[in-house]
Structure formats: structure tokens, C-alpha cells
C-alpha positions in Angstrom: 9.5 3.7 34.3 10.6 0.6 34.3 14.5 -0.8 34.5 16.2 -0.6 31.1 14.0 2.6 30.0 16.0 5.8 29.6 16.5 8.3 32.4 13.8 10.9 30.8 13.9 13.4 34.1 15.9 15.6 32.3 14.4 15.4 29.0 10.7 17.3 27.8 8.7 14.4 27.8 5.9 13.6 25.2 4.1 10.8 26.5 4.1 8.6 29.3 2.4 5.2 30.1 2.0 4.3 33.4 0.9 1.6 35.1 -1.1 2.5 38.5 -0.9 -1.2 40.0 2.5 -0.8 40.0 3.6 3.3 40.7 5.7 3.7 43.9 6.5 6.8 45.8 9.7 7.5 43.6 8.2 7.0 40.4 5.7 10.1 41.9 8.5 11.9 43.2 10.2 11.6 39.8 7.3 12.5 37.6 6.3 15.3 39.8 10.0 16.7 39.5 9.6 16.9 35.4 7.3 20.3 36.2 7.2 21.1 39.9 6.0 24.7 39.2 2.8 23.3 37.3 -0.1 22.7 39.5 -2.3 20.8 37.2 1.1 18.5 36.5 1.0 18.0 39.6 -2.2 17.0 40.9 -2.8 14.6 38.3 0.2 13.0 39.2 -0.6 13.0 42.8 -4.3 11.4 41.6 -2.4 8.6 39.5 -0.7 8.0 42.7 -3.5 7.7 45.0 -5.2 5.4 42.2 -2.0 3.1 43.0 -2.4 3.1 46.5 -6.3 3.0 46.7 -8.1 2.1 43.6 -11.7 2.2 45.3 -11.7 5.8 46.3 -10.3 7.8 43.2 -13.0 7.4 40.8 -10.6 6.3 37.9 -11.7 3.8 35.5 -8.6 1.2 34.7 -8.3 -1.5 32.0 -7.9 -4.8 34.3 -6.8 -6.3 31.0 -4.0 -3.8 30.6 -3.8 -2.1 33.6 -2.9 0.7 32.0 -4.8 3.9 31.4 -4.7 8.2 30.3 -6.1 10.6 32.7 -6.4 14.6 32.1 -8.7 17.3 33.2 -11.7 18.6 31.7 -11.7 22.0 30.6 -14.7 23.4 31.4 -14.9 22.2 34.8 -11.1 21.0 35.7 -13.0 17.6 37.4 -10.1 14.9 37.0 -10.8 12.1 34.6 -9.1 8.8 32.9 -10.3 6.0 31.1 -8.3 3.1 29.7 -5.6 4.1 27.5 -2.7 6.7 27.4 -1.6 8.8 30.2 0.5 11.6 27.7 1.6 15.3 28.9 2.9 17.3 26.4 5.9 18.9 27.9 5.7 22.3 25.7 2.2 23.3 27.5 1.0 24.0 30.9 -1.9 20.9 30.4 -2.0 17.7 30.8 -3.0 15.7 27.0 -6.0 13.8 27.1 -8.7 13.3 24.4 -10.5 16.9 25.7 -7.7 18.7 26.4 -5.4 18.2 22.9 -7.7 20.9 21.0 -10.3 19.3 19.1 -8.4 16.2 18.5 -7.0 13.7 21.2 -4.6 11.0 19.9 -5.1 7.7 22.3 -5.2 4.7 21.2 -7.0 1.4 23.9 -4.5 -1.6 23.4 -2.5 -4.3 25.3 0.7 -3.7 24.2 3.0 -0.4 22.7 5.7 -0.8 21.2 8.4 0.6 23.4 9.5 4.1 22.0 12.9 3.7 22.8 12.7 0.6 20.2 13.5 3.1 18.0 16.5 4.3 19.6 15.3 6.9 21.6 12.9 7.9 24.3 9.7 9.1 24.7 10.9 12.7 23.9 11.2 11.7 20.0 9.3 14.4 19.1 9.3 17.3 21.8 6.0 19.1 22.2 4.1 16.9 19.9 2.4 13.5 21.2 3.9 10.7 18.8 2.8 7.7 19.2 4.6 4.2 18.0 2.5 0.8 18.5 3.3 -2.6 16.8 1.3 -3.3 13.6 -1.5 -5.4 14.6 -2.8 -2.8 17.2 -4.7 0.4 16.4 -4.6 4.1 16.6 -7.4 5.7 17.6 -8.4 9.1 16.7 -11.4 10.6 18.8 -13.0 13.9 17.8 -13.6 16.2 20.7 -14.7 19.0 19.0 -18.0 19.5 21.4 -16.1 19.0 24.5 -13.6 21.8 23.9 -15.0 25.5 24.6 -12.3 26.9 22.3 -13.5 24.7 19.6 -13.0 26.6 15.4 -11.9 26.5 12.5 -11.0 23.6 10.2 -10.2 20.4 11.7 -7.9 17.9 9.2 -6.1 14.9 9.3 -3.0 15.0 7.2 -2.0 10.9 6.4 2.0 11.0 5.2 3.4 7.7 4.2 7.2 7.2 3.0 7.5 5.5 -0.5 9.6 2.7 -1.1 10.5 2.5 2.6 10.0 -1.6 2.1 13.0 -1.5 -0.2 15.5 0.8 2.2 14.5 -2.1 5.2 15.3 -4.9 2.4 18.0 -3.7 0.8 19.8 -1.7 3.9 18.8 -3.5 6.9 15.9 -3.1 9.4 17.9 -1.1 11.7 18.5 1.8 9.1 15.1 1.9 8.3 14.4 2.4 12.0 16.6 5.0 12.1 15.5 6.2 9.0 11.8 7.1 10.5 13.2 8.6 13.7 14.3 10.9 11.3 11.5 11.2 9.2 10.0 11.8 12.6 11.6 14.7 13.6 12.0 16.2 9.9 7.9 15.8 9.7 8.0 17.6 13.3 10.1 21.0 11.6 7.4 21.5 9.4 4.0 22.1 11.1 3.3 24.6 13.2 3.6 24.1 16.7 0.9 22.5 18.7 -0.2 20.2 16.2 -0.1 17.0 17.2 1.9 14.1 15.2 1.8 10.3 15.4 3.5 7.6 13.9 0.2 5.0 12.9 2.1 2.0 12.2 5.3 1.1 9.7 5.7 4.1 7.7 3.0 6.0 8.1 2.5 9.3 10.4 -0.4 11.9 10.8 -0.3 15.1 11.5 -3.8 16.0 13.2 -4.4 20.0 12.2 -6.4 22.1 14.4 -8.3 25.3 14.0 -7.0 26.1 10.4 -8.7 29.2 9.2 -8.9 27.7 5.9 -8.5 23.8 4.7 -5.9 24.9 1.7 -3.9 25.5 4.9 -3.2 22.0 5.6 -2.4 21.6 1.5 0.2 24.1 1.7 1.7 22.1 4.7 1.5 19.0 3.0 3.2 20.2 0.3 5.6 21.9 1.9 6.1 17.8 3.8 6.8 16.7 0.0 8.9 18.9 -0.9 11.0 18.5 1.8 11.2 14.5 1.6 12.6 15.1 -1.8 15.8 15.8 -0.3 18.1 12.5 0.9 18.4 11.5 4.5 21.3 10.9 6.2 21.8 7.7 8.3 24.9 7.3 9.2 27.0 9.1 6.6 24.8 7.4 3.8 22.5 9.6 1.7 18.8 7.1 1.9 16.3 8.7 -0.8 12.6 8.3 0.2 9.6 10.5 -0.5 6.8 11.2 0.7 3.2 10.5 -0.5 0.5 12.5 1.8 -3.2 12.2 1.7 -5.4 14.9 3.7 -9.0 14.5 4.9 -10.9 17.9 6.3 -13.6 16.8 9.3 -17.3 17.9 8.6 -19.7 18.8 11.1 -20.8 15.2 11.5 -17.4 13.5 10.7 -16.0 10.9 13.5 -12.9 9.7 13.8 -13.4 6.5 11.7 -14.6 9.1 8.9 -12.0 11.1 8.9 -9.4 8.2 9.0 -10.8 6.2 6.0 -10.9 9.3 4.1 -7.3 10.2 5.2 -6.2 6.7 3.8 -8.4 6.8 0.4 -6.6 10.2 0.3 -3.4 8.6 0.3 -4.1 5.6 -1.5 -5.2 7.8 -4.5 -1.5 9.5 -4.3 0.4 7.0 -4.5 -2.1 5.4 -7.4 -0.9 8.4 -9.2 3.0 7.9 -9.1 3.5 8.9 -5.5 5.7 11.8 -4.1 2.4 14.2 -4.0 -0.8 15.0 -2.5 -4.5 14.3 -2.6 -7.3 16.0 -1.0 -10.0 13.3 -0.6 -13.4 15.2 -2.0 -16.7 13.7 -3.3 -15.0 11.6 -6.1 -12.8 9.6 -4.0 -15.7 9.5 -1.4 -17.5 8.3 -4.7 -14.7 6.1 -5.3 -14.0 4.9 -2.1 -17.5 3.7 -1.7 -17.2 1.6 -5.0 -13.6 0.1 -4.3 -15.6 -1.1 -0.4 -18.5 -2.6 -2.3 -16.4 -4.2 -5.2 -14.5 -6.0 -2.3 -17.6 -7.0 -0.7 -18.9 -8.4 -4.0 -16.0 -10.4 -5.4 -14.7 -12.3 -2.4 -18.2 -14.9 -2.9 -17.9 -14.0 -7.2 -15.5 -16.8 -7.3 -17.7 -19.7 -5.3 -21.2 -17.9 -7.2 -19.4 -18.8 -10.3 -19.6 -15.2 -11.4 -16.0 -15.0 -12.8 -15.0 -16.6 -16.1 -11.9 -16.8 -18.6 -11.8 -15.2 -21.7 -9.3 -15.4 -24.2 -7.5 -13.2 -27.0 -5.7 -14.8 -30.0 -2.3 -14.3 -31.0 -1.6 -14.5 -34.3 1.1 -15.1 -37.1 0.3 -12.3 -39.3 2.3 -14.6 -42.3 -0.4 -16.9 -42.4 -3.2 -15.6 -40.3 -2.9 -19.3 -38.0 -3.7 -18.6 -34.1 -0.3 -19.6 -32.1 -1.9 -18.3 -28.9 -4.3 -17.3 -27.3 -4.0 -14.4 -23.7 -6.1 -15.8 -20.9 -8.0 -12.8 -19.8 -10.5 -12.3 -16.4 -13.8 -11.3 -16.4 -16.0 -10.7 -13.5 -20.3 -11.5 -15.4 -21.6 -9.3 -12.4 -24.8 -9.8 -11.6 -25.9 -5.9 -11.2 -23.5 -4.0 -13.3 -23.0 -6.7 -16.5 -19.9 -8.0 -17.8 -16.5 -6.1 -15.9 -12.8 -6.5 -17.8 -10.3 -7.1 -14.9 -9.0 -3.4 -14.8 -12.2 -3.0 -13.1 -11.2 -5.0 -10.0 -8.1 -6.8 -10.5 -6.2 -4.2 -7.9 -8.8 -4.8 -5.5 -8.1 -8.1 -5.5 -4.2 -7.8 -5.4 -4.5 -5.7 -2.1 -6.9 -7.9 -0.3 -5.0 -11.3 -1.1 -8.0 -12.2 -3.3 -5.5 -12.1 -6.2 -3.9 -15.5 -4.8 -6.9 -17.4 -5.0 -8.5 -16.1 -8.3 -4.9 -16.6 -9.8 -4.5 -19.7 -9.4 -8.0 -20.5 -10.6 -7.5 -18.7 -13.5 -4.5 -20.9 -14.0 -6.4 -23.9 -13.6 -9.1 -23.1 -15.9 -6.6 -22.0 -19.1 -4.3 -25.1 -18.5 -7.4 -26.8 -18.9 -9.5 -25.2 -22.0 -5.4 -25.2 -23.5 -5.3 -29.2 -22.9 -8.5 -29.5 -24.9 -7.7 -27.5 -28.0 -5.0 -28.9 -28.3 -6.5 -32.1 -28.0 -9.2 -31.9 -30.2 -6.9 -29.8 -33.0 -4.1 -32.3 -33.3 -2.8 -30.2 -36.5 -2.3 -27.3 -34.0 0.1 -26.4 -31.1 -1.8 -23.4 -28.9 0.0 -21.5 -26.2 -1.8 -20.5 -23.4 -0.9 -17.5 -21.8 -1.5 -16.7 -18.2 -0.7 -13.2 -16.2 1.0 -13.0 -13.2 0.5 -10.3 -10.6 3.1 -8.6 -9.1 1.7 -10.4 -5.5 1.3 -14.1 -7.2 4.6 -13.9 -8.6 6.0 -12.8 -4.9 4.2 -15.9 -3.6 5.6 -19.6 -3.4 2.4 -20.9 -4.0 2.5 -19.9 -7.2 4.5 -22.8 -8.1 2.2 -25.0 -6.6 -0.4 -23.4 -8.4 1.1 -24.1 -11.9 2.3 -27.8 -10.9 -1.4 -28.6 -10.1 -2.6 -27.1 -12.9 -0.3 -28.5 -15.2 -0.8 -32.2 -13.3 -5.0 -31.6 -13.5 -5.0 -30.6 -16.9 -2.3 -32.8 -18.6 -1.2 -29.8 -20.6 2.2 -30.1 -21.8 4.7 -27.2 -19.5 5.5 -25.5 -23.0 2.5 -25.0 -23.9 1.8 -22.6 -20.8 3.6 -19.2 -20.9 3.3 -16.7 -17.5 3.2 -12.8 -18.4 4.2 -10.4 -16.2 5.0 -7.1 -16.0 7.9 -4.8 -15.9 6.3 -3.2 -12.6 6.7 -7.1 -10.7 10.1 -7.4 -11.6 10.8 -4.8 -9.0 9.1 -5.7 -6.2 12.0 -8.3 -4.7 14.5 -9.2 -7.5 16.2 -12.0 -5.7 13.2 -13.8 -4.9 11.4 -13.0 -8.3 14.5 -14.1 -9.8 14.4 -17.3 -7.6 10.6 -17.9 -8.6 11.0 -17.4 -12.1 14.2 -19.8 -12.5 12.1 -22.3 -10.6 9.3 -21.6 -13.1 11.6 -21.7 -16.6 13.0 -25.2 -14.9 9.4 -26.7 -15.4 9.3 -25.9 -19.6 6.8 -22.9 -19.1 8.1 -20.2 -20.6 8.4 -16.4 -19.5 6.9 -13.2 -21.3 7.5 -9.6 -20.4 4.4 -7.8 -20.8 3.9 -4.2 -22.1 7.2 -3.8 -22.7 8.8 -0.2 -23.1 5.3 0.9 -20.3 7.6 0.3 -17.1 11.2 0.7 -16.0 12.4 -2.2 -18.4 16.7 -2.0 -18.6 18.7 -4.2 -20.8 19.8 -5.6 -17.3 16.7 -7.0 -17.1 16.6 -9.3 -19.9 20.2 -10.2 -19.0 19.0 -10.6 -15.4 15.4 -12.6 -15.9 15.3 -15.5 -17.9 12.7 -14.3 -20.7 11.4 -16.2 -23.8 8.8 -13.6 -25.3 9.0 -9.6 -25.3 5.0 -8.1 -26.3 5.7 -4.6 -27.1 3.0 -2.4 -25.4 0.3 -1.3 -27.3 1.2 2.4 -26.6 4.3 1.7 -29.1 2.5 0.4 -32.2 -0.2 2.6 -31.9 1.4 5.7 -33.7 3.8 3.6 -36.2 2.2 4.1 -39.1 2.3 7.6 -38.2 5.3 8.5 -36.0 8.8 7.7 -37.5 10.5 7.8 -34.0 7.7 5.3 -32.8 8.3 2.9 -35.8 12.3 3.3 -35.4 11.9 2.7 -31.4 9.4 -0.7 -32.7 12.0 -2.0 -35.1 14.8 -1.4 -32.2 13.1 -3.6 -30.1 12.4 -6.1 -32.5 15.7 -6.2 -33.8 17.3 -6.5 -30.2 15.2 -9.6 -29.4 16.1 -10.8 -32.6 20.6 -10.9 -31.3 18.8 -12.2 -27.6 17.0 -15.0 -29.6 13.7 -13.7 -27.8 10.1 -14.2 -29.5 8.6 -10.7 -29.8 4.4 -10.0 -30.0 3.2 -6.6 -31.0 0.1 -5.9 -28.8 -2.9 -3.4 -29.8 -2.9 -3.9 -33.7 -5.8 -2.5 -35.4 -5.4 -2.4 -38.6 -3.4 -3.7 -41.7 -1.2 -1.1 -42.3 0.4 -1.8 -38.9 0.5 -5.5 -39.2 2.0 -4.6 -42.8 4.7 -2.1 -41.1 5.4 -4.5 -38.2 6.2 -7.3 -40.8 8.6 -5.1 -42.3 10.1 -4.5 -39.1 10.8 -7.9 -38.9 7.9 -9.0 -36.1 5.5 -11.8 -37.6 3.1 -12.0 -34.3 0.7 -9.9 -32.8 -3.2 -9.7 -31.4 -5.6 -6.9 -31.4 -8.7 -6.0 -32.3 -7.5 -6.5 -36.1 -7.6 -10.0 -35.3 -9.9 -10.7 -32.9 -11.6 -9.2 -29.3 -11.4 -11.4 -26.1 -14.0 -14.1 -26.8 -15.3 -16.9 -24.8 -13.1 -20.4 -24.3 -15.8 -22.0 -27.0 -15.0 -19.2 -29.6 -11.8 -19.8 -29.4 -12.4 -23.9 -30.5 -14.9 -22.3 -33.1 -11.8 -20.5 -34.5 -10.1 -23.4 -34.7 -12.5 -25.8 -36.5 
């Protein structure tokens, strides 16, 4: 305990970390005083303390880098123990916590620095009876089966993963102080609804797992996790305000050969899969994430060197005027010419990309490579004007670079700014408005101009196109799909056009395949689109083929 931290004698306490170079007599006096009537509390106290005093004789392992360290007894033989790490005690049991005495999980974690728990606002007693622990970002949790060192060991052993959605937006939007309070919260409304005993950790920023122990039955651990959803539905209060978060949960059961990197990694792909389906449910990882899991891993592996092996490559899609069949533009589209598995479209990897970073580098490539092939049609076709058309990810468009990106490729190529137009989607535009906003402005101040991409697909608004400065709606696909056959599709179509028409906004169908709904869409007033009526995604040198 160390001056500043909160008096916690009076309190249950969760978890302590103590530091045996520097424990005097009345930090033992005061840590003996939390539980005088338990003997095991005791002694291991009274072991820590000799550690302090003599650390030749006691046996203890320390971490000379950390000097810190979590010691407990073994069950089967009560010898005393401690390695580097935590020291926790969980106040609601007669035992002291250590990685074979938490059941068939410990929660420990070896690093040089935790985040102080009453950084939060409160003490070590967040969570009462459960062992919660809260370490900065760049450290690690670790989670250690011990199901062979624990003679009680049965049952189902799971990991349940719980992450809060949108909990980036409540820090941005209401302060990093609310959304502190917000998981202290979360904490103890995640601690209400698993049984007691389990154990409960916050693993960095949003996240917390619930590690589930001798479950007669894995749907056990679904039921709980749903039962964790259905309770983040409801609002939060902080401070009188009502903050709406939910809850996405992934849940990983152990195997008889699982470790604890296993069962986290499938935890995470658990989670990752609900929120890739909308969020505010659960996922149960089985043999097709496990399949998918070990796909996503080796797509990463094989396109960070795609770009240097020259494996990627730009194709493009016209866009047409469907008055006089004359290409005005053409969609730059990735494509990854794997070497094993044959020519991939970028739905095939481009999310991969975006959550490793890769997305930066490949975009601006991309950039580079359509300014250019743009500069030379137009170039060598003097009797046309082509637009090239580049997509944005949600990431690049977040990303200052970005601009560099376009100056340079704008600079390298010679290609005039309005002949480049940026897509992106509705999905972006919500990811940080005032600096989207901010990077887009700066973008429409060069000459390039602004499409939003599968319109009508996302949470568009008509405060959006007020809000954004926008030159070209494409309506999605989705839309014009069903015209020819849907009258509340066609209607919904010839709204849109007919709004961009008052905005003085270009509109693009997307997806047309066929000439009654090029005929239909004319009607409706819209005189551009692409699809495969037109044309597939070719190669740059079709394109100038098309041309001649």
C-alpha cells in the first residue's frame, strides 16, 4: 500500500500487489488484520513478510525486473509457492488466489506495470469476490489452465470474451472520464450476472472475461452470455445521464488439450464474428470459425509481402452513359493474383487489411496506380475525359496521410484533381464526423470530387448530404436489382434520383444487368450506371482497348 492508495482495511479485497523489497511490519500487521481468523491468510502473509526481510531463506521466486510477484498454496500438498506476477486473495473464500488455487483457471498476468485500480475511481474491491484485473493496453493478460493441478478438477471449462460496442464513441463524444466510469459500471453490472465464484477480468479497454468453471454443460455459459446481452440492452446511468452501450460476447469452451493461448484466440475469433454480424449478440467459436480463423491468420501472413511480390493489381469497371453507351468512368477495383488460390476480389481480404494497418499502404498504392493508368487514357484519348474512381476505407479516410497520398499521386501522375473521384461509404462517415468532415473538405479543396457509395446500404440521413460535401450518389445495387419488378423499389430509385436532382448531385445506378433496367432507370431520370450489362472489372489495358 502505498501513500495516496485508498484505505482498503475495511473493505473485501480482490487483489493485492505487493512489493516484498519494500513490505514493513505495518503493512503485515494491516494485511493480516483483513482476515485474522483465516490461518492460510495468514501464513502467507507472514511468508511474504519473511521474503521482505530475508529473501535467501524463503524459497520464493521474485521478478528482479518488477519486484513484484503472486504467491498461494498448493492444494494437494498446502507447500507455499509464488512466482513472478500477482499476489490476489479473493476476499469471499477461505484461500488464497493463485493460478492452482482459482479452480481450473488462475487469472495472473507477468508485467512491469498495472494500471492502478483506483484509476478508475475506486479500489481494489471493484468487484467483490471476483479477481478483476485492469492493466494498461500494451501489457498482457494471461490466462493459465490449471486443470491438472487441481484435484477437484470437472466439468466444462469456458472463457466467455464480452466487449462493449461503440464504447469509442461514449469516450469521444462524452469525455474519457464517463467512459471510465461507464466500465466501473459495466464492471459490477457484468459481476450481478454470473454465478458466484467465477472469476471476472477486465483484458484491456472495453473488454472483460468471465473465466467459467466446472459447467455441467457448455450451453451453460450461452445462457449466461445471453443473459450479459440482454441486460447491456438497458442504458447506464453516469451521473444522471442515460449512456446506451451493448454488449457483443464471444465464448470459447477448453478441450482436453486446449492452453490458454487456445482458448483466448478462440474467445477473440468468437467475438470478432459477433460483432461482424451487427453486434449486440453471441457467438460460440466451433470448427467454422476455427476454419475461419485459420484462413483470416494465413491471409494476413500472405498479403503483407503480396504488395512487394507484386501479387496485387488494379482492375477497373466502366461507368457508363446509358444515352450514348460512351465510358465516363471507370471504378478502380483491387485484386490480390494469389499465387496458390488464383485470382481473389478484395472482399476476400480487404478487412484483413483494414485491421492490420495494411489498408494504409495498399491504399495509397492503389491510388497511385489509377491516378496513373487515368493520366494515360486520357492522354492517349484526347476526344475523352475519364474519371477515375478510387475507394476509401473507413481507416484511410480517418488517416491524414491520406491527403498526402492523393497529393503525390496526383503530382506523380500529372492527372488533373477532377478527374479523380474518392468513394466511400455510408459506414465511414460515422466513424469520427468532425475529422471525416475535416478530411473530406480538405479533399473537395484540391478539385477531387466525393462519391457516396452504396447508397440506401448504410445509415445514410439527409443530414448527411447537407453535412458532407458530396458530388456523386451510386445507388446500391440492392436497389435496382428488383425495379423492374418491385414498384416500391422503382418508386424508392426515382426518389433518390429525383432528390439529387434539387441537390445538384450526379447519381450512378450500380449492379445493372440488363436493358430493361437501364431502360427503367432512364425513365427515372438517371442516365449513368455500370454492371455487368456493360462490362465486368477488366484489366487497366482493356479498359484502353475499350477506348480505341
Amino acid at each position: 500500500k502505498e501513500s495516496g492508495d485508498p484505505d482498503l482495511t475495511s473493505t473485501p479485497v480482490s487483489l493485492y500487489i505487493l512489493e516484498p523489497n519494500v513490505m514493513t511490519k505495518a503493512d503485515y500487521d494491516a494485511l493480516v488484520a483483513l482476515n485474522p481468523a483465516n490461518p492460510t491468510w495468514t501464513a502467507a502473509i507472514q511468508t511474504l513478510f519473511l521474503r521482505s526481510q530475508d529473501p535467501q531463506n524463503t524459497g520464493l521466486s521474485v521478478n528482479t525486473s518488477s519486484q513484484r510477484f503472486y504467491a498461494g498454496l498448493q492444494p494437494s500438498s498446502g507447500a507455499f509457492v509464488g512466482q513472478p506476477g500477482y499476489f490476489a486473495y479473493n476476499a469471499g473464500s477461505d484461500s488464497v488466489s493463485s493460478v492452482n488455487l482459482a479452480g481450473l483457471l488462475g487469472i495472473f498476468g507477468f508485467m512491469d506495470q498495472l494500471q492502478p485500480m483506483n484509476s478508475l475511481g475506486v479500489g481494489a474491491a471493484l468487484v467483490p469476490n471476483a479477481t478483476l484485473l485492469t492493466a494498461s493496453q500494451t501489457n498482457d493478460l494471461y490466462i493459465t489452465l490449471a486443470e491438472n493441478n487441481h484435484p477437484s478438477a470437472g466439468g466444462a471449462v469456458t472463457l466467455v470474451y464480452m466487449a462493449l460496442d461503440n464504447f469509442k464513441h461514449v469516450n469521444d463524444s462524452l469525455g474519457h472520464s464517463v467512459g471510465d466510469r461507464l466500465l466501473v459500471a459495466a464492471a459490477h453490472r457484468l459481476r450481478d450476472l454470473v454465478r458466484g465464484g467465477e472469476m471476472i477480468a477486465r483484458f484491456g479497454g472495453d473488454e472483460f472475461v468471465v473465466v467459467m468453471r466446472e459447467l455441467e454443460h457448455p450451453t451453460d455459459a450461452a445462457v449466461t452470455a445471453q443473459r450479459i446481452v440482454d441486460a447491456f440492452r438497458r442504458p447506464i446511468d453516469i451521473d444522471g445521464v442515460d449512456v446506451y452501450t451493448t454488449a457483443s460476447v464471444g465464448i470459447a469452451v477448453a478441450t482436453a488439450d486446449s492452453t490458454a493461448d487456445d482458448l483466448i484466440r478462440e474467445a477473440d475469433t468468437a467475438l470478432y464474428s459477433s460483432k461482424a454480424q451487427g453486434r449486440d449478440r453471441i457467438a460460440i467459436f466451433n470448427t467454422d470459425l476455427r476454419a475461419a480463423a485459420t484462413d483470416r491468420l494465413r491471409t494476413e501472413a500472405q498479403l503483407r509481402p503480396a504488395l512487394e511480390r507484386e501479387e496485387l493489381v488494379v482492375w477497373y469497371q466502366p461507368e457508363v452513359d446509358m444515352l450514348t453507351g460512351a465510358i465516363t468512368a471507370v471504378e478502380a477495383l483491387l485484386r490480390w493474383q494469389h499465387p496458390d488460390r488464383g485470382l481473389l476480389t478484395a472482399a476476400r481480404f480487404i478487412d484483413v487489411a483494414e485491421e492490420t494497418g495494411l489498408v494504409l499502404e495498399i491504399g495509397s498504392w492503389v491510388l497511385h496506380t489509377a491516378c496513373a493508368d487515368a493520366a494515360r487514357w486520357n492522354r492517349d484519348h484526347g476526344d475523352a475525359t475519364i474519371t477515375v474512381r478510387v475507394n476509401l476505407s473507413a481507416r484511410q479516410i480517418m488517416e491524414r496521410s491520406v491527403l498526402d497520398a492523393i497529393d503525390q499521386a496526383l503530382e506523380d501522375s500529372g492527372l488533373p484533381p477532377e478527374l479523380l473521384c474518392v468513394e466511400i461509404t455510408e459506414t465511414a462517415l460515422l466513424r469520427n464526423s468532425a475529422r471525416v468532415v475535416e478530411h473530406l473538405r480538405s479533399i473537395r479543396s484540391r478539385g477531387v470530387r466525393i462519391a457516396l457509395d452504396d447508397f440506401g446500404t448504410g445509415y445514410a440521413s439527409l443530414s448527411y448530404l447537407r453535412e458532407y460535401p458530396v458530388d456523386v450518389l451510386k445507388i446500391d445495387r440492392s436497389f435496382v436489382a428488383d425495379i423492374t419488378d418491385a414498384d416500391f423499389d422503382a418508386r424508392l430509385v426515382g426518389g433518390v434520383i429525383a432528390l439529387a436532382g434539387i441537390l445538384e448531385v450526379d447519381v450512378t445506378a450500380e449492379g445493372v444487368e440488363t436493358p430493361e433496367q437501364a431502360e427503367l432507370l432512364i425513365e427515372l431520370g438517371c442516365e449513368r450506371a455500370q454492371g455487368f450489362l456493360y462490362s465486368r472489372a477488366v484489366p487497366a489495358d482493356c479498359i484502353a482497348g475499350m477506348l480505341d
